[in-house]
Every structure is written in structure tokens, then in C-alpha cells.
N, C-alpha and C positions, 0 to 999 in steps of 0.2 A: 309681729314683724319678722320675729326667728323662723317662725313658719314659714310663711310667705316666702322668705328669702331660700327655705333648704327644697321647697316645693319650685322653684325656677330651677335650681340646681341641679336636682334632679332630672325637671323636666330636658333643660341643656345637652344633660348627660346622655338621656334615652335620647332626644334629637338627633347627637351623633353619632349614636350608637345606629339607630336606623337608615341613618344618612350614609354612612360608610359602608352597611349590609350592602345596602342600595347598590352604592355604587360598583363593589365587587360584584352584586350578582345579578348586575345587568349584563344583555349581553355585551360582547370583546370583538373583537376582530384583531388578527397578526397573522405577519405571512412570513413565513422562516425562509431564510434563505440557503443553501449548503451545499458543501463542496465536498471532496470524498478526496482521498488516494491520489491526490496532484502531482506526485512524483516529482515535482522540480521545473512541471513543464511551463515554464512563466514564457515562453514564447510560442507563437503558433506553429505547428506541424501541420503537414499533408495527412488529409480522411485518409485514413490507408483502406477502408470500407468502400470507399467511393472507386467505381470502376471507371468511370471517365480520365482523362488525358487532355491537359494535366487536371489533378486532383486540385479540388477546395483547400484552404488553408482552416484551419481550425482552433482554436482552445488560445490560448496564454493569457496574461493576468490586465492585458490592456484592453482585450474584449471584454473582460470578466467586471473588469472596476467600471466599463462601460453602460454592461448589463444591470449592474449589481445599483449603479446611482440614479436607473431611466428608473428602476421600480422599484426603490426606494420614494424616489418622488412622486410615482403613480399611486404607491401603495400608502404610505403614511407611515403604518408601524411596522416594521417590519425587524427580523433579528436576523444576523450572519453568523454561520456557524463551520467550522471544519471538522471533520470526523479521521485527522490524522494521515499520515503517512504525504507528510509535504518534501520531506526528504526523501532524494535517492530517486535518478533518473538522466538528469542532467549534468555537465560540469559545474554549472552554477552550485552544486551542493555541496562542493569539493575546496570551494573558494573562500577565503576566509574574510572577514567582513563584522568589525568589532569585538575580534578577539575569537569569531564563531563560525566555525566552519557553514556554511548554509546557509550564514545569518543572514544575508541581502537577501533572501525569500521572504524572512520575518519580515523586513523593515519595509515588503511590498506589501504583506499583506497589514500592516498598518497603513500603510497609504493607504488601501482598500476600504478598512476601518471595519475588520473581523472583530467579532464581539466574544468569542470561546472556543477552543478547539480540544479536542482530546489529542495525546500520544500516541502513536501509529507505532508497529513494530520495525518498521522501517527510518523512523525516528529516531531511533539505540543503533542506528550502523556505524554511525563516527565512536561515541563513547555515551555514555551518566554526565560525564562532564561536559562533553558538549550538548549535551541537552539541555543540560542546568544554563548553558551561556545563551542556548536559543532563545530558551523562555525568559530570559532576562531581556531580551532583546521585545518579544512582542510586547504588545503594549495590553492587551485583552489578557484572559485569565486563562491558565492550562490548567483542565478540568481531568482529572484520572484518582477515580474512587478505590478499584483493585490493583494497582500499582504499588507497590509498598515495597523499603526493605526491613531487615529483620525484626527492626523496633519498631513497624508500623506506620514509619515515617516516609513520606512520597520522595518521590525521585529526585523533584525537582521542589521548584515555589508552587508546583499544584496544589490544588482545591480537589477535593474528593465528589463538592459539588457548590452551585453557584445559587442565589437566589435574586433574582432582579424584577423591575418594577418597568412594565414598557403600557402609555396608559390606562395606567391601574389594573392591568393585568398583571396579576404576580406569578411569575414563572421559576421554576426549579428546573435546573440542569447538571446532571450527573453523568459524570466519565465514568469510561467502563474499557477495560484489556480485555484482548482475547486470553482464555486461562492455555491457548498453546502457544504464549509466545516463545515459552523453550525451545521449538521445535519451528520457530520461522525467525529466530536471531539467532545470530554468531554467541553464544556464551557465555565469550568471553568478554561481551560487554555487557554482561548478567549480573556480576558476578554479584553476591549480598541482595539478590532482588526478589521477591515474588509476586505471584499472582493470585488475588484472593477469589473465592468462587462466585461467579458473574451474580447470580440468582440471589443470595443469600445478602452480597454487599449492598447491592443495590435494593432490595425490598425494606433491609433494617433505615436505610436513607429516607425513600419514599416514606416509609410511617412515621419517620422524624419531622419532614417538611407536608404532610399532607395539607394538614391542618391550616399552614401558612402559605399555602399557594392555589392557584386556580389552574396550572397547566404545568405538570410535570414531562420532561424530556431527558431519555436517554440516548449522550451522543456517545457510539458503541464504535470499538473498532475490532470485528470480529466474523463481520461477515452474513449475508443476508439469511442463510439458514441458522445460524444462530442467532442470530434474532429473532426468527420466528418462534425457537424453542423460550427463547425467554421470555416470548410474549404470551407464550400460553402459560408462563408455570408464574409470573408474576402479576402482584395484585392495584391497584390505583396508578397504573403509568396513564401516560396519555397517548407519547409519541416518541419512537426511536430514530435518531436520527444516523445512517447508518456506514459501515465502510469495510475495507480491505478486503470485500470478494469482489470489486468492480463493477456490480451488478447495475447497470440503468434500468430502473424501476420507474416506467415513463409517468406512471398515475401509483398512489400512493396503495399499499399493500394491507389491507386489515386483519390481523389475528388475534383473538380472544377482545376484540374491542379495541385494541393497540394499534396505531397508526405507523408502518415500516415505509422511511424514504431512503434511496439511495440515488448518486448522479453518475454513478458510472467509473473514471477515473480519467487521469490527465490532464484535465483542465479542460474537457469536452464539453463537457454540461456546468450550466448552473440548476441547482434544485430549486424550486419554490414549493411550498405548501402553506394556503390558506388558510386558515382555521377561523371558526367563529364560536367562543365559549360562552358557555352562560352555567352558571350553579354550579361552579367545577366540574364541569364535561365540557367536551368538546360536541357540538350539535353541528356542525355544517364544516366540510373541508373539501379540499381543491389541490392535488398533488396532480404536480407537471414537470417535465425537464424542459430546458432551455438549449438547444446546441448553439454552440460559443463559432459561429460562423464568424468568419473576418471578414472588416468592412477596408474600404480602401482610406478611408483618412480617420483620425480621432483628434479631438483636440488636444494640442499642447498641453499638459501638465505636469506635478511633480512624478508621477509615477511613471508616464511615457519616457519624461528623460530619462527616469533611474533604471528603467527595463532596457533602452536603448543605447545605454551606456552597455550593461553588461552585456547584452547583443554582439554589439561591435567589440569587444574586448574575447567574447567568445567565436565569432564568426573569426576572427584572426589565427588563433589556437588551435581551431578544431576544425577549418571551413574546408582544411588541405585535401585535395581529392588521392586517395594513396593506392588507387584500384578501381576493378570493376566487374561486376556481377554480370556474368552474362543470360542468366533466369534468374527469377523471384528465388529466396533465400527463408523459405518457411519453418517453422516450428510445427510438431505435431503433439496429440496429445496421447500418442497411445500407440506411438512405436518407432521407428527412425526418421531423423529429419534430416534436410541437407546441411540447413542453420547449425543442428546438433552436430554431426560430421564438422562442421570445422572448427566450431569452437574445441570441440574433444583435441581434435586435431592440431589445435595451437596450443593447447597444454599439453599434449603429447610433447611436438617437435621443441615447444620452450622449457621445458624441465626436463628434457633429454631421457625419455622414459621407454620402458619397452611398448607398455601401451596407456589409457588413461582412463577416466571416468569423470563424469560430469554432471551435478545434477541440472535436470532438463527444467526446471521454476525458476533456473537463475539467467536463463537465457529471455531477456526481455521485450526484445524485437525483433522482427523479420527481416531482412533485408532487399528490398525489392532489384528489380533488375535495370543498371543503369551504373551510375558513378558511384563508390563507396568512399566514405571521406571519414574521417577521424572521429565524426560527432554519431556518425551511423554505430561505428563501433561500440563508442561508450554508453549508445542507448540499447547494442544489443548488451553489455555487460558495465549495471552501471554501480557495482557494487565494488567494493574495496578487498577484493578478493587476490589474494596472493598464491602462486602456484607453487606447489610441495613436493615432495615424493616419498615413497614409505616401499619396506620391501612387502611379498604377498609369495607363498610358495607356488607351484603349480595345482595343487591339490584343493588349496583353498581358493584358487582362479576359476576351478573348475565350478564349484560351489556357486561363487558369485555369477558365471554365467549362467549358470540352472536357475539362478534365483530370476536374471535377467529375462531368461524365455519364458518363463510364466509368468513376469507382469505383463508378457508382450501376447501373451494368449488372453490373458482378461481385459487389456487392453488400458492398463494403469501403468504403465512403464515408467518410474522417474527420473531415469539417466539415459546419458549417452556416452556413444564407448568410439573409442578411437585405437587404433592397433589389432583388435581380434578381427579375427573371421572366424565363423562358427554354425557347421550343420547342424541340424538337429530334426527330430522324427518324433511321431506322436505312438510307442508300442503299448495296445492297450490300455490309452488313456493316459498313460505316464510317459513325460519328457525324457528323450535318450539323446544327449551329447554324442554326435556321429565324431566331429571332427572338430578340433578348435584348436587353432593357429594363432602364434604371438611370430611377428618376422619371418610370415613363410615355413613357419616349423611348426609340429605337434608339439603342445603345452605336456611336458616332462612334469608329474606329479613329485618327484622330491627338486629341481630346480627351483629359486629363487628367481624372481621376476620384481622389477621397480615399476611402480605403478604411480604415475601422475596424475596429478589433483587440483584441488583449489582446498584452501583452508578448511570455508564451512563445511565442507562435505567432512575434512576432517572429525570435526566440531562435531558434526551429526550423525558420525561414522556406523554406529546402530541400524539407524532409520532408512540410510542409504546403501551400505555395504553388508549390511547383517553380522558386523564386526568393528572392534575398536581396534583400527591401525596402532601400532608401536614403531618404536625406531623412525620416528617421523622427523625430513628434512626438511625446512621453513625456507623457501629464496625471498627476496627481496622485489620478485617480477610479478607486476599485476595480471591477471589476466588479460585486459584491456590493453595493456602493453603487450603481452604474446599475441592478441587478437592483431595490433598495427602491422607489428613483423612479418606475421602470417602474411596478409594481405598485399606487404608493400613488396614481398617476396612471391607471391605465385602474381601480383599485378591483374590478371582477369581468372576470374573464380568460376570454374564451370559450373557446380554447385549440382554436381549429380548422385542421385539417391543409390547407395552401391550394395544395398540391404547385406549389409556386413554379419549379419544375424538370419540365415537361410534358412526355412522349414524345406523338409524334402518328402515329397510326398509319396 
């Protein structure tokens, strides 16, 4: 009878034992869904792409929850996921909201019902502490594996990585920093933080969870070339889900076997990718973008009203028209802009400087040709950037302009300058400073000269000036605030390119 009874037992045992194989290593079907670099944009914007007149409206989070619930229901299983940088764009980010500055962003994308997101470097511009109140505020998990400080301990209530169960597909998901975020955040809201190396944290994870999952994902905020390198140098991922170079990756990217998606940025795109696994691989996948076209009605819900509230509370604040552009207002990438000309220009005249510098990644939008209104401002400068001034001799002015003309011959220029004029000639291959003028006058090499800023430039003064400014004066004037005066003071912007930086041939 003892027999009998340990040979059921058994038998029970091995039952489940194959019954469970089973069911793991049939095939799966999930379709991820993912958002990338949202900047704050929870309302629609004009295609600034689209050349028609007037432009398509596009992106915000009432298209998005629109999108995100048609296929959800078409799809079945499906996961949402963000890959960071939801702050810093908009006013909305600025606005405090359970104790959290930005926090009514959270509380839409819970209404949306986001299931993990990583930390974006643009996520640390308020502070550590208001991070820590964001993520108390979402309702889903903040996933960031190389984020630590000194004792190893994460920023926030992050998870290094997550593992979850959508049916019976067991999926691992691991956050990931870019290892430059020194050198794309203010500092000084750094401070006791680092970055551990991308490759090495997340491979020691992956061999931790292999074994217990069927579809490993890293949501990475670091940008689509870097990801590609980690896709070659790491082992058992499946799929990265990606961010912070804004890349729209219409169909999904394969390197070394590794699945790379990206949606773009702002709230344009929604991501989906397919997948169909079977025996821990992935055998069949289907990567798409979705552009977040706006429709003229949506139903009623909690999230319409809560976006429509802060709508109307921001269209009141910022709707004010304080100018006008009378041509498009561009950014360039690789030498003087018109856009660059005024911003320089309104740190110049607001920190009362002889001339100024500006990095040219922190100007964020264009300004097209038409009415300039308060909210235009704050999206071309939608950082918490305060203007300074530090002195500079003549000598070492010179310097920085030489340094200026040869990123403008490689075509990598990262500032822009307000108050210089400056010839210059090419004698035998090397740059000759013909002429360079501060106020109409030749730059006097033992003269002192005050030189206008913004913080982070301070902050990054190596990378941008090829020098750590000293004797540095801190005002209390945002940039965005010198940008309104500016404007509401010249009223129409001719916005003409006055190549302040001459080659003479």
C-alpha cells in the first residue's frame, strides 16, 4: 500500500513537473508597448515636420491613453513601458502637485496604467528629492540598475530590475543609465551619485534571472548607438527598449540577435513590438511606430478631465501673445543660428554682460514665423537654468574664440555667442584670428571682460569653455525669464542670421 501510495506521488510530482515545462515552453505571444523622452508633452503640438498650413496637431497623453486602450483590447497581452526623460519640456513640470514638482505627469501616466519606466537624465533637473516624491507618486515600479549612490543604494524606491508574469510568460526587466550622465545633468543635483558601467551591471542581472524568465528586457536611457554597442558586447538579452537620442526607429533594429525599439520623443509616437516566444527565444516579432495624430473628440474620462484642467490653468499663464517672429526661428547643428542669436542675446542684455555664451543642446525649439507667446519661450528653454556672469581676460577670450572657429570648420559647434564679431582666415591650414571685437572695440589681451551665462554651462565649464570659470556671480533671473523681456521688448523679432563669426577668404 506504502508503495502504491509513494508511486502516485511521484507520479503527481513528475505530472507537474511536465505540465509546467509545457506550459512555459509553448509558444507566448506580447506586445510591448513604449514611450521614450515625453518631455512633459501631455498636450498636442503642431507637426512642426508637416509643411502644410495650418499643421496637424499631434502627440499628448489623451491620444496616447486613446491608442494605448484600442490595443490593449485588440491585443490581449500586452506591457507599457517608458524609457525615461518624462520631465522637462513643458510648464506642467514646474508645477507642484502632491508635494512633487512634475507630479501631475505621474498621476496621468497612472491613469494610462504604465507598468515600469527607467530614470531619464532629465528626470534629476528639479533635484534626488524630487525624484524620490515622483516615484512615490507613480503607481508602477522605477526600474534603474546603474544608478546608485556611494553605498550602492538607488536613488529612489527603484528596483535594479523587475520580474513579472503576463500569461505565463515570465518576463525580466532591467533599468539601465546612461554612464554620461555627468556631462548631460546640472551636478549639482549629482551630488553622492554614480553610474555603474552599462555592460557589466546588467550582464551580472541577466545570469541572475536567466534561468527564471522566458523574455529578458532592457529599458535603457542612453541612446540608440549605445545600445547597439551593448547589444553586441552582451549575452542572453532578448530586447532593449530604448531612449534619450530621440531616435524613431519605425521597424525594430536587430544587433547580435537583440531586438532595439525606439518612439521618437514627445509624445509623437506610440511604440509596439510583437513578439512571439517559445523555449526562451524570441521566434517571430513585429516592431512599428504609431504617430499620435489627433482626433476631434475623445470620450469623457478621468484623464481627459485631469489633462483639461491643467490645460486651461496653463493656457491662462502662458497663452499671453508677448511678440512676433517675423521668419521661422531655427537651430542649426553645426554653426550659427538665428534661435542661437537671441537666446545668447537675452543672457547677454539680462545679466548685463560685455558678451555671453550659450550652450547650443539647451535651446529646445524652433520658433516658427507668426505670434510668440510665453509657452513658445518655455519650450524653446525649458530648463531651470539661471543666468550668471564670471570675469574672462582678453587673452583667454581669444582662446575661446579659436577654440569656437574650429568646431565651426568640423562642423560640431556647441554654443552660441552674443556680443563678439570676429574675422578669421584659414594661413596654411591653421586658424588666424584676423579681428575680434567685444562693443565695437578690438579684444585688449590684458583687459577684463564679463562674460554671461547660464549655470550649467557653468557646471560643465571644461566641456563647453575649455576652462573652469572662478569668481562666478549667481542672479536669481531664469533664462526664460530674460527670453520674455527680450521679446516683449524688441515686440517683432526679425530673426536675421548676422554670421558674427566671418571666414575671409
Amino acid at each position: 500500500m506504502i508503495k502504491i501510495i509513494y508511486f502516485r506521488f511521484v507520479f503527481i510530482l513528475l505530472f507537474c513537473f511536465f505540465s509546467l515545462s509545457a506550459l512555459y515552453c509553448q509558444s507566448k505571444t506580447i506586445t510591448i508597448l513604449h514611450t521614450n523622452d515625453m518631455h512633459s508633452s501631455f498636450v498636442p503640438h503642431e507637426a512642426g515636420w508637416i509643411r502644410t498650413d495650418p499643421k496637424p496637431m499631434v502627440g499628448g497623453f489623451i491620444e496616447l491613453n486613446y491608442l494605448v486602450d484600442s490595443l490593449r483590447r485588440a491585443k490581449g497581452n500586452t506591457l507599457l513601458l517608458d524609457g525615461g526623460d518624462v520631465m522637462t519640456g513643458n510648464p506642467i513640470a514646474e508645477m507642484e502637485y502632491k508635494d512633487a514638482v512634475g507630479g501631475a505627469l505621474f498621476e496621468m501616466m497612472n491613469m494610462i496604467g504604465y507598468e515600469a519606466w527607467t530614470v531619464g537624465n532629465h528626470d534629476l533637473d528639479i533635484s534626488q528629492d524630487n525624484l524620490r516624491k515622483l516615484t512615490s507618486i507613480a503607481k508602477f515600479p522605477t526600474i534603474s540598475a546603474n544608478l546608485v549612490d556611494s553605498l550602492g543604494n538607488h536613488v529612489s524606491k527603484d528596483k535594479d530590475y523587475i520580474t513579472i508574469i503576463k500569461d505565463g510568460l515570465r518576463i525580466g526587466i532591467i533599468g539601465i543609465m546612461s554612464e554620461d550622465l555627468f556631462k548631460l545633468t546640472n551636478t549639482n543635483n549629482l551630488k553622492g551619485l554614480k553610474v555603474l558601467p552599462a555592460v557589466e551591471t546588467l550582464q551580472k542581472i541577466i545570469d541572475k534571472i536567466d534561468n527564471e524568465t522566458d523574455l529578458i528586457i532592457a529599458l535603457t536611457h542612453q541612446g540608440v548607438d549605445d545600445d547597439s554597442v551593448l547589444a553586441e558586447k552582451i549575452q542572453n538579452l532578448d530586447v532593449i527598449i530604448g531612449s534619450h537620442s530621440h531616435t524613431r526607429l519605425k521597424t525594430s533594429k536587430s544587433v547580435n540577435g537583440v531586438l532595439i525599439c525606439q518612439a521618437g520623443g514627445y509624445c509623437e509616437n506610440l511604440g509596439e513590438l510583437e513578439l512571439t516566444v517559445e523555449n526562451d527565444k524570441v521566434t517571430k516579432y513585429n516592431g512599428k511606430l504609431h504617430t499620435l495624430w489627433v482626433r476631434p473628440q475623445y470620450p469623457e474620462n478621468e484623464l481627459t478631465k485631469f489633462v483639461n484642467n491643467y490645460k486651461s490653468i496653463l493656457d491662462k499663464e502662458y497663452g499671453e501673445i508677448i511678440g512676433k517672429a517675423e521668419v521661422d526661428l531655427k537651430r542649426s547643428r553645426s554653426g550659427e543660428s538665428s534661435i542661437g542669436h537671441l537666446v545668447a542675446d537675452a543672457i547677454r542684455e539680462g545679466a548685463g554682460a560685455d558678451f555671453a555664451v550659450t550652450n547650443s543642446s539647451g535651446i529646445r525649439k524652433d520658433i516658427l514665423a507668426g505670434d510668440i507667446r510665453k509657452i513658445d519661450l518655455f519650450e524653446v528653454s525649458p530648463f531651470r537654468n539661471y543666468l550668471c556672469t564670471f570675469p574672462i581676460t582678453g587673452k583667454e577670450l581669444r582662446l575661446l574664440a579659436l577654440r569656437y572657429v574650429n568646431s565651426l570648420i568640423i562642423g560640431r559647434s556647441s554654443l552660441d555667442l552674443s556680443g563678439l564679431e570676429c574675422k578669421w582666415k584659414r594661413i596654411n591650414g591653421e586658424v588666424t584670428i584676423i579681428t575680434l571685437m567685444v562693443n565695437g572695440q578690438e579684444v585688449n589681451d590684458d583687459k577684463v571682460y564679463t562674460c554671461g551665462t547660464i549655470d550649467y554651462v557653468i557646471n560643465q565649464g571644461e566641456r563647453y569653455l575649455d576652462m573652469v570659470p572662478s569668481d562666478v556671480t549667481n542672479s536669481k533671473t531664469l533664462l526664460f525669464d530674460a527670453l520674455v523681456d527680450k521679446i516683449k521688448k524688441e515686440k517683432n523679432v526679425k530673426g536675421l542670421l548676422e554670421n558674427r563669426f566671418l571666414e575671409i577668404k
